[in-house]
C-alpha positions as CSV (number, residue, x, y, z in Angstrom):
1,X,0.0,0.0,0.0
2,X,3.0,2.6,0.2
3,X,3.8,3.7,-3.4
4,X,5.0,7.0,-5.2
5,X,2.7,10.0,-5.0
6,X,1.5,10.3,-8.4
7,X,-1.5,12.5,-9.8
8,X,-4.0,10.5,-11.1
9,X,-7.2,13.0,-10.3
10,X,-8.2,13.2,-6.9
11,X,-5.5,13.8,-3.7
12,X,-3.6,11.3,-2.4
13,X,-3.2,10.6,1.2
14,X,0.0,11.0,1.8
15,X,2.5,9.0,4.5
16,X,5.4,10.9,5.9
17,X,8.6,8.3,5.8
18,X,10.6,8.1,9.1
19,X,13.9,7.1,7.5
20,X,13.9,9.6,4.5
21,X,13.1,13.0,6.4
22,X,11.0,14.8,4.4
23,X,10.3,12.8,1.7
24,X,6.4,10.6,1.6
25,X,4.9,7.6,0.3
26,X,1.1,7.7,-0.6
27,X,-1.5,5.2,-0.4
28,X,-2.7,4.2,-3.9
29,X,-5.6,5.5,-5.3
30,X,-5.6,2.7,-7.7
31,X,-2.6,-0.1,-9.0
32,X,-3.0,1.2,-12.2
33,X,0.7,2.1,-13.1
34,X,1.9,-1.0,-11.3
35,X,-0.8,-3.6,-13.4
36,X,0.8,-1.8,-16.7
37,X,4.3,-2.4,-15.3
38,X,3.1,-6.2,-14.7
39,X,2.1,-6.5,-18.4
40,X,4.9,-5.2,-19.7
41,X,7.9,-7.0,-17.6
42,X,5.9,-10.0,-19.5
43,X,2.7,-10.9,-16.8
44,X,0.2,-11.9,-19.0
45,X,-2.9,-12.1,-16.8
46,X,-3.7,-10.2,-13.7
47,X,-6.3,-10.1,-11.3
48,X,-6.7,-8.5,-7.7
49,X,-9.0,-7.9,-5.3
50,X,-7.4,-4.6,-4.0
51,X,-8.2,-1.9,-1.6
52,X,-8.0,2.2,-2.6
53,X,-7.5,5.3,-1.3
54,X,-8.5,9.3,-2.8
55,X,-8.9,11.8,-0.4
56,X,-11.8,13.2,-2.0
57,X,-15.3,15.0,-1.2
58,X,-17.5,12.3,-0.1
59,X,-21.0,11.3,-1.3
60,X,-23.0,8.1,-1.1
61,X,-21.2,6.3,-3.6
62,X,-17.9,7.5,-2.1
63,X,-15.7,6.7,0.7
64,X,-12.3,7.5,1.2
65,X,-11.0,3.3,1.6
66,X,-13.2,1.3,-1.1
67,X,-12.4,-2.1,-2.6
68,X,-11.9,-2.8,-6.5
69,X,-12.1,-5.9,-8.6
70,X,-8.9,-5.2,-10.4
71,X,-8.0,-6.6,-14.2
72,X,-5.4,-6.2,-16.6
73,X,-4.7,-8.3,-19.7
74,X,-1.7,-8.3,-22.6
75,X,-2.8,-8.5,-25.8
76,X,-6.4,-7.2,-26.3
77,X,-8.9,-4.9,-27.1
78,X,-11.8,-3.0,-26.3
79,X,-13.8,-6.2,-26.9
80,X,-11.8,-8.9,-25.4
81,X,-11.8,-6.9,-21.9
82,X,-15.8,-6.1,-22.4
83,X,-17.3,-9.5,-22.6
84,X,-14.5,-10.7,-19.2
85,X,-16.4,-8.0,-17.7
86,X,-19.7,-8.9,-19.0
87,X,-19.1,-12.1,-18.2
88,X,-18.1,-11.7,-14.9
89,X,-21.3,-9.3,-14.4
90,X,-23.4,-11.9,-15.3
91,X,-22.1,-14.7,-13.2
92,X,-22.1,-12.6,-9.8
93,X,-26.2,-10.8,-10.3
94,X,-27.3,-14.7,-11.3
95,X,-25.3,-16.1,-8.6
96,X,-26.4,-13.7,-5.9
97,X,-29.9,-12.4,-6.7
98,X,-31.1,-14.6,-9.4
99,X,-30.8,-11.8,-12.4
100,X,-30.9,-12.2,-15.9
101,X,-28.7,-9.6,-17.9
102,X,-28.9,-9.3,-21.5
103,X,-26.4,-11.0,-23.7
104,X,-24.2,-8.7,-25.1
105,X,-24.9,-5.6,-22.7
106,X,-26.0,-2.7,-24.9
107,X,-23.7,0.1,-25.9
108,X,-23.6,3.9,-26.2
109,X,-21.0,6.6,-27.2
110,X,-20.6,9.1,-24.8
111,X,-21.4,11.5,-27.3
112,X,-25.0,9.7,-28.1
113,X,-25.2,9.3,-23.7
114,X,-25.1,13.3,-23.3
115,X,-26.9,13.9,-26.2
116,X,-29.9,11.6,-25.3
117,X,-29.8,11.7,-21.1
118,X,-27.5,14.6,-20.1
119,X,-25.2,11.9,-18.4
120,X,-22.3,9.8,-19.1
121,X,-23.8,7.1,-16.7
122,X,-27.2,7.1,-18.2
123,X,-30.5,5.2,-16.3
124,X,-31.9,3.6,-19.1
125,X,-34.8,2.3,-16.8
126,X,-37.2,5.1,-18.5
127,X,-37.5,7.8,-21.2
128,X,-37.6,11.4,-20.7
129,X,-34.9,11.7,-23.3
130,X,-33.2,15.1,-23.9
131,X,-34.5,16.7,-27.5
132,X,-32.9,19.3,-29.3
133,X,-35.3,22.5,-29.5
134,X,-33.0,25.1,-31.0
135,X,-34.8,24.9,-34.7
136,X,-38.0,26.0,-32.9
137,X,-36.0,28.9,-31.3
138,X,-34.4,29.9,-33.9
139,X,-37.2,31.2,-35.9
140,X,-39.1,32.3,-32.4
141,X,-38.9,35.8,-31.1
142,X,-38.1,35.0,-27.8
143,X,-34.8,36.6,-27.3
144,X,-33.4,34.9,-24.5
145,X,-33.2,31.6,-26.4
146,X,-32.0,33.6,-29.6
147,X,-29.0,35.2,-27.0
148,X,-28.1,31.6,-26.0
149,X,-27.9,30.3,-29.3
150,X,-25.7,33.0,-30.6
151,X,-23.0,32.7,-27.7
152,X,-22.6,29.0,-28.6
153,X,-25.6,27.2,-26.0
154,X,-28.0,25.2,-26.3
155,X,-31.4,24.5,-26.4
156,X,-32.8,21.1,-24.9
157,X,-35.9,19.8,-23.0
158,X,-37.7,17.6,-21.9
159,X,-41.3,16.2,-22.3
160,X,-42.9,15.3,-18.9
161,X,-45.5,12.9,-21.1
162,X,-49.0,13.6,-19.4
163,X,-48.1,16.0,-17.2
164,X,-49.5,19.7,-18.3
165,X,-52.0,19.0,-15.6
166,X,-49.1,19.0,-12.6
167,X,-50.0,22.4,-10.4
168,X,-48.0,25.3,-10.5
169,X,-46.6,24.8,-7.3
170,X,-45.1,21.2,-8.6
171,X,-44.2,23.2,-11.9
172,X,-42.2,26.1,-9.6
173,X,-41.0,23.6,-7.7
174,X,-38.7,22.0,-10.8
175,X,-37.7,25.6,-11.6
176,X,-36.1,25.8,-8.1
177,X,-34.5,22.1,-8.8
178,X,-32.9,22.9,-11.6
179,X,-31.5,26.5,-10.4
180,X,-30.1,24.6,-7.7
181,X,-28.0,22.3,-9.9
182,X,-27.0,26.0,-12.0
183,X,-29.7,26.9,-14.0
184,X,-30.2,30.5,-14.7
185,X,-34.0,29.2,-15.3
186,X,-36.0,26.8,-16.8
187,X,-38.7,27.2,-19.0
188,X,-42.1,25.4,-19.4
189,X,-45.0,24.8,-21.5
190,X,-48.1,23.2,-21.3
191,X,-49.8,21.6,-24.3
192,X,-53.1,21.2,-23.8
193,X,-56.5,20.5,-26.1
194,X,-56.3,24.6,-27.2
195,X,-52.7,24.4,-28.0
196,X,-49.7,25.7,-25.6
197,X,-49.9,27.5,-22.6
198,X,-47.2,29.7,-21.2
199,X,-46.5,33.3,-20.6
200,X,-43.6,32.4,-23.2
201,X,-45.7,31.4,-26.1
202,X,-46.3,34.4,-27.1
203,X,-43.2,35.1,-28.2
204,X,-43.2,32.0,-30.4
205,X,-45.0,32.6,-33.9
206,X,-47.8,29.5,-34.9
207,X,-45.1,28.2,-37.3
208,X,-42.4,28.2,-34.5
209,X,-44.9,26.8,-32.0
210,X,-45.5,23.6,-34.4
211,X,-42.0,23.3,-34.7
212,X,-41.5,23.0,-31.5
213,X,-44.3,20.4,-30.5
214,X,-42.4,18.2,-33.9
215,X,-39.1,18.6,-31.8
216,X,-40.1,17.3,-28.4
217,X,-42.9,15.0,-29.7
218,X,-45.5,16.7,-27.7
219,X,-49.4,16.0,-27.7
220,X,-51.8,17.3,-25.9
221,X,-52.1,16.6,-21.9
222,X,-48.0,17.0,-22.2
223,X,-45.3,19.2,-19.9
224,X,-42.4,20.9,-21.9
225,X,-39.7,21.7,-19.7
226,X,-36.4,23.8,-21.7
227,X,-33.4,25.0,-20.5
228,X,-30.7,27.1,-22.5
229,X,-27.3,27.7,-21.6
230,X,-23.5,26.2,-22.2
231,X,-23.8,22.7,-23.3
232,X,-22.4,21.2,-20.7
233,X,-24.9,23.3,-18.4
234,X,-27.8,22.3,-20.1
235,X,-26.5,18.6,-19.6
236,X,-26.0,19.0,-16.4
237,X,-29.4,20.2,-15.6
238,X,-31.6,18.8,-17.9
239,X,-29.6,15.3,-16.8
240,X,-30.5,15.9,-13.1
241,X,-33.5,17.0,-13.6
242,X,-35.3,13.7,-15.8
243,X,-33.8,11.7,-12.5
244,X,-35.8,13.8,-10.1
245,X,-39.0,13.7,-12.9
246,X,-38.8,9.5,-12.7
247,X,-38.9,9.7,-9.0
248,X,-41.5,12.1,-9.0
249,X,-43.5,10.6,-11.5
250,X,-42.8,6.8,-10.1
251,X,-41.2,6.1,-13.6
252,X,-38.8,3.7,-12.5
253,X,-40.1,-0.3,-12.3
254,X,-39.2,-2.1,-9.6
255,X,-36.5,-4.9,-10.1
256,X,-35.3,-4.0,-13.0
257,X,-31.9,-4.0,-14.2
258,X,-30.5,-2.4,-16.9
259,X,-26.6,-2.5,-18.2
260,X,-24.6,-0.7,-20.7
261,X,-21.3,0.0,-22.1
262,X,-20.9,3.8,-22.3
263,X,-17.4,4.5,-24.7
264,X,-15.3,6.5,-26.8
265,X,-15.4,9.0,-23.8
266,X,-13.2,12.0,-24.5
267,X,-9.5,11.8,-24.0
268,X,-9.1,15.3,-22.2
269,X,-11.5,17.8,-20.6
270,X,-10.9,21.7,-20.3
271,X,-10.3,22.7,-16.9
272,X,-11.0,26.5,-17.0
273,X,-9.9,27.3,-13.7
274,X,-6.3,25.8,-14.2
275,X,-6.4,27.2,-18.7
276,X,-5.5,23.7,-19.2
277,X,-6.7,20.1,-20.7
278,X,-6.8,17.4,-18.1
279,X,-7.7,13.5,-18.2
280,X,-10.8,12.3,-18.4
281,X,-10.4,9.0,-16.9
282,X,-6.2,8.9,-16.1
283,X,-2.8,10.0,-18.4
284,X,-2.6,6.5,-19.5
285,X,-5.9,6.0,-21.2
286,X,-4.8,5.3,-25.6
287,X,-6.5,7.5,-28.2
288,X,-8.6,6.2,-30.5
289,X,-6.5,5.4,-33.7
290,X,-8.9,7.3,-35.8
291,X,-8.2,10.3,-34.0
292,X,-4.9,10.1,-33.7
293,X,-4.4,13.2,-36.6
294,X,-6.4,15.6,-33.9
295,X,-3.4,15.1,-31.1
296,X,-2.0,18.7,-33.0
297,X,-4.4,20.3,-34.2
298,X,-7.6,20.0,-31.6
299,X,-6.7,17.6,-28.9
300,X,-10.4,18.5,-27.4
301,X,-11.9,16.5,-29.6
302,X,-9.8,13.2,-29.4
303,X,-11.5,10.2,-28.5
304,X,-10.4,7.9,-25.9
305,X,-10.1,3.7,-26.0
306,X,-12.4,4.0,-22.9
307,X,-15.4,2.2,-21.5
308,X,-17.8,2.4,-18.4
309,X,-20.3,-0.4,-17.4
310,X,-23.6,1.3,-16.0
311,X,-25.9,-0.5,-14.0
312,X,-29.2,1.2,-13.7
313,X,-27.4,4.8,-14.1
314,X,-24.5,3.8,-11.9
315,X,-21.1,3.7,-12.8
316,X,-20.2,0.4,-11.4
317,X,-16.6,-0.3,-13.4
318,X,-14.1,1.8,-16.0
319,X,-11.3,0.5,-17.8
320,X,-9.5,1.2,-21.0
321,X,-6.9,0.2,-23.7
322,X,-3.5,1.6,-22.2
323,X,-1.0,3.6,-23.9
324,X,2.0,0.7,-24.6
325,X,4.1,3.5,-26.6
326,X,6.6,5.8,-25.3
327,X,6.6,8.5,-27.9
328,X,2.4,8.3,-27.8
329,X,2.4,8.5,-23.7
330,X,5.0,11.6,-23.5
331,X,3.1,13.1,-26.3
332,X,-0.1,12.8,-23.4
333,X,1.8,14.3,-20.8
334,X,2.9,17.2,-23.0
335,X,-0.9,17.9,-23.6
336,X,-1.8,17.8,-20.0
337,X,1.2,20.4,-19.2
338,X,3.0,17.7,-17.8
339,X,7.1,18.8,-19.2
340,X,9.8,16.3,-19.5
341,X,11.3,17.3,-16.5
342,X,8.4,16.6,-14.4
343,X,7.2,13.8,-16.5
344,X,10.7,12.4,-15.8
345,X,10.4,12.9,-11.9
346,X,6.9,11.1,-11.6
347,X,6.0,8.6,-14.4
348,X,10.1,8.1,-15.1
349,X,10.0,4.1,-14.0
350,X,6.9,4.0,-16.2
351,X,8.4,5.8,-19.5
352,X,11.5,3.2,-19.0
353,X,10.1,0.4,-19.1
354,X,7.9,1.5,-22.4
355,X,11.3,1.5,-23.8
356,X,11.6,-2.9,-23.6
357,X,8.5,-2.8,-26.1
358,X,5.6,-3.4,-23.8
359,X,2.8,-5.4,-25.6
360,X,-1.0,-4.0,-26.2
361,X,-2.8,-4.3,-23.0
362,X,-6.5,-2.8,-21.2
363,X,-7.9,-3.7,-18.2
364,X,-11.2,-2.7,-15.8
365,X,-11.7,-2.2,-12.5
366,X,-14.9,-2.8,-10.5
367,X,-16.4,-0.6,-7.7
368,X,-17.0,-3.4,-5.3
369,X,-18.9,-2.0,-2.4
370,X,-20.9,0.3,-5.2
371,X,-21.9,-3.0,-6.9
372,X,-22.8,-4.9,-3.5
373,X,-24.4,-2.0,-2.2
374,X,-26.9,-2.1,-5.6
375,X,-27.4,-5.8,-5.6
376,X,-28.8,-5.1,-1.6
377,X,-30.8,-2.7,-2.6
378,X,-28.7,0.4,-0.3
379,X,-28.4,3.6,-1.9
380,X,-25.3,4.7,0.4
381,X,-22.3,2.3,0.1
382,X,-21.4,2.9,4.1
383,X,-24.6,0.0,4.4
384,X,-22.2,-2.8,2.4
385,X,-18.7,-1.7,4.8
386,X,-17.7,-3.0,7.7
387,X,-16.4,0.4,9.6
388,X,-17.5,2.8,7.0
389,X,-16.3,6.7,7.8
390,X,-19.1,9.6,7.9
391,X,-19.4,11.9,4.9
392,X,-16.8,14.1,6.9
393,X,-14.4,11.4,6.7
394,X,-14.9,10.3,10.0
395,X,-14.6,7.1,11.8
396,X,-17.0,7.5,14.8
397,X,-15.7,4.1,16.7
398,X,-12.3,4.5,17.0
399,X,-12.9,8.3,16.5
400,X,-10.1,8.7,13.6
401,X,-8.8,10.6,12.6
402,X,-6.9,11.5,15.7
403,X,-3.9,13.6,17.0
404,X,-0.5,11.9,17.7
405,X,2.3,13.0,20.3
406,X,5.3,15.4,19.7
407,X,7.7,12.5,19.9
408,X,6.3,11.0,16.7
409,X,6.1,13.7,14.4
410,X,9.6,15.5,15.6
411,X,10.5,11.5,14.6
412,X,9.2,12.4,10.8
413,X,10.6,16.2,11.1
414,X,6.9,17.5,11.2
415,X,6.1,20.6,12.9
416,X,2.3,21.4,12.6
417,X,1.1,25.1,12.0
């Protein structure tokens, strides 16, 4: 469990060393760098049942010890490491609760995920699908939407089938929902037997109005929710917001269970706060080969060799194809503003032993306490752990964390503020 700090997304926690003053181990967020190194020094086949740390924000699905189902295999693709997983899926819901899973589990690109449910770990369970409404704005004269569209938003909603009839209060009430997820608003529309009702309908012409019913598939007795903003605002709310509709609206059957492969996430996301691309998933995920052109000239838009299983809109495993070149993974840290010096420093053992020719290799890794806690029907994994901590990170038992005495941390040269 003591390994090189490395950034891999969230923060490590960090363990001073006694006998190198000054210097720390960390406790590993994941094995990921140490699988690869397995597969290349000529391990074929690996396979541990492993425990992790992040010292991250906690939610119900997070805790800051969890256990993973750990995989990595030489030699395969996308596919091969797909149906292990698949298979593996199968064998533990039949074995445990008696369920049948499709065979293949169905799959999605991440693009055709946010397009369709505003997530990348879509519930599939029910519809409520996103539609595109920006035709109908655009020859509307409602120029809030018209703003939107000419900064570069979008224009989604959402058609609450059957549900023009809900009473304002309900209505105002999903307003407020989706301005707390960062909605400047969100507009609605009733279709009803004369037509649609809003105070914003007058500001769409008859021809506009049709347009819009043709977009989101409305009929009368129908609720028209739309938001407009950045894209990945709009997804964001919009995504949130059909969850909180199904639980409203009792949309969700009981003992069902719905898989799916989401892929082809993105290699690198924009983080505006830091002017800089950073991982999706982790610095080691390959591009897609069809992409590869894109690395220079718009790196945004590279696809990544990446999958996620989803089980009824929870991400319960990720994996990808690994980058097994050393030109191809420098080239990755260059584009995350990772130099050569530093590259050197914190991935140099890994960028060596690229250099022996390490074979093709992918693996996945399984959430085991979020996939336990799902089969027992708990919605906070802290029911499925023995000694779970609080969402502060606290243990309440042994009350940890605690404080230690002077001798020990003068023994690790730490003087606290």
């Amino acid at each position: 469990f003591l390994i090189r700090s490395t950034p891999e997304g969230a923060r490590d926690y960090l363990v001073p060393s006694r006998v190198h003053e000054g210097r720390f181990f960390a406790l590993p967020q994941s094995p990921q760098t140490y699988k690869q190194l397995l597969m290349m020094a000529g391990l074929d086949r690996y396979f541990q049942i492993v425990k992790c740390f992040r010292d991250e924000d906690l939610r119900a699905d997070r805790q800051p010890e969890f256990t993973q189902i750990d995989i990595e295999m030489s030699f395969v693709a996308e596919d091969d490491v797909m149906a292990l997983a698949e298979s593996l899926t199968r064998h533990i819901c039949s074995e445990v609760s008696d369920l049948a899973l499709p065979d293949p589990f169905p799959r999605m690109t991440y693009a055709e995920a946010m397009q369709r449910f505003g997530s990348d770990k879509p519930d599939t369970r029910f519809g409520l699908e996103l539609h595109d409404a920006e035709e109908a704005a655009l020859v509307s004269d409602y120029k809030i939407f018209k703003s939107v569209l000419d900064n570069g938003g979008q224009i989604k909603g959402i058609n609450a089938k059957g549900c023009s009839g809900l009473p304002r209060s309900r209505v105002d009430a999903l307003v407020a929902f989706a301005q707390e997820h960062g909605a400047k608003g969100l507009s609605w529309i009733k279709h009803t037997e004369k037509g649609l009702e809003s105070s914003i309908v007058k500001f769409f012409p008859p021809a506009s109005q049709q347009l819009l019913i043709k977009c989101l598939a409305s009929e009368p007795g129908d609720l028209l929710l739309l938001s407009a903003d950045t894209p990945d605002m709009v997804a964001k709310v919009l995504g949130a917001l059909r969850l909180e509709l199904a639980r409203q609206l009792d949309l969700i059957k009981p003992n069902t269970w719905n898989p799916l492969w989401v892929t082809q996430f993105p290699l690198l996301e924009r983080d505006e706060d830091a002017g800089r691309f950073v991982a999706k998933h982790h610095p080691f995920t390959s591009p897609m080969d069809d992409d590869l052109p894109l690395m220079d000239s718009d790196p945004g838009q590279v696809r990544a060799r990446a999958y996620d299983l989803v089980l009824n809109g929870n991400e319960v495993a990720g994996g990808s194809i690994r980058i097994f070149q050393q030109q191809m993974q420098e080239k990755v840290f260059r584009l995350l503003a990772i130099d050569e010096e530093e590259a050197q420093a914190k991935f140099g053992f890994l960028l060596d032993a690229l250099t022996f020719g390490a074979p093709p290799h992918g693996g996945i890794a399984f959430g085991f306490d979020r996939l336990v806690a799902l089969l027992a029907g708990q919605a906070n994994i802290r029911e499925v752990i023995a000694f779970p901590k609080t969402n502060k990170a606290v243990g309440l038992m042994e009350d940890a964390p605690g404080g230690v005495d002077e001798t020990q941390l003068r023994e690790l040269g730490i003087r606290l503020r």
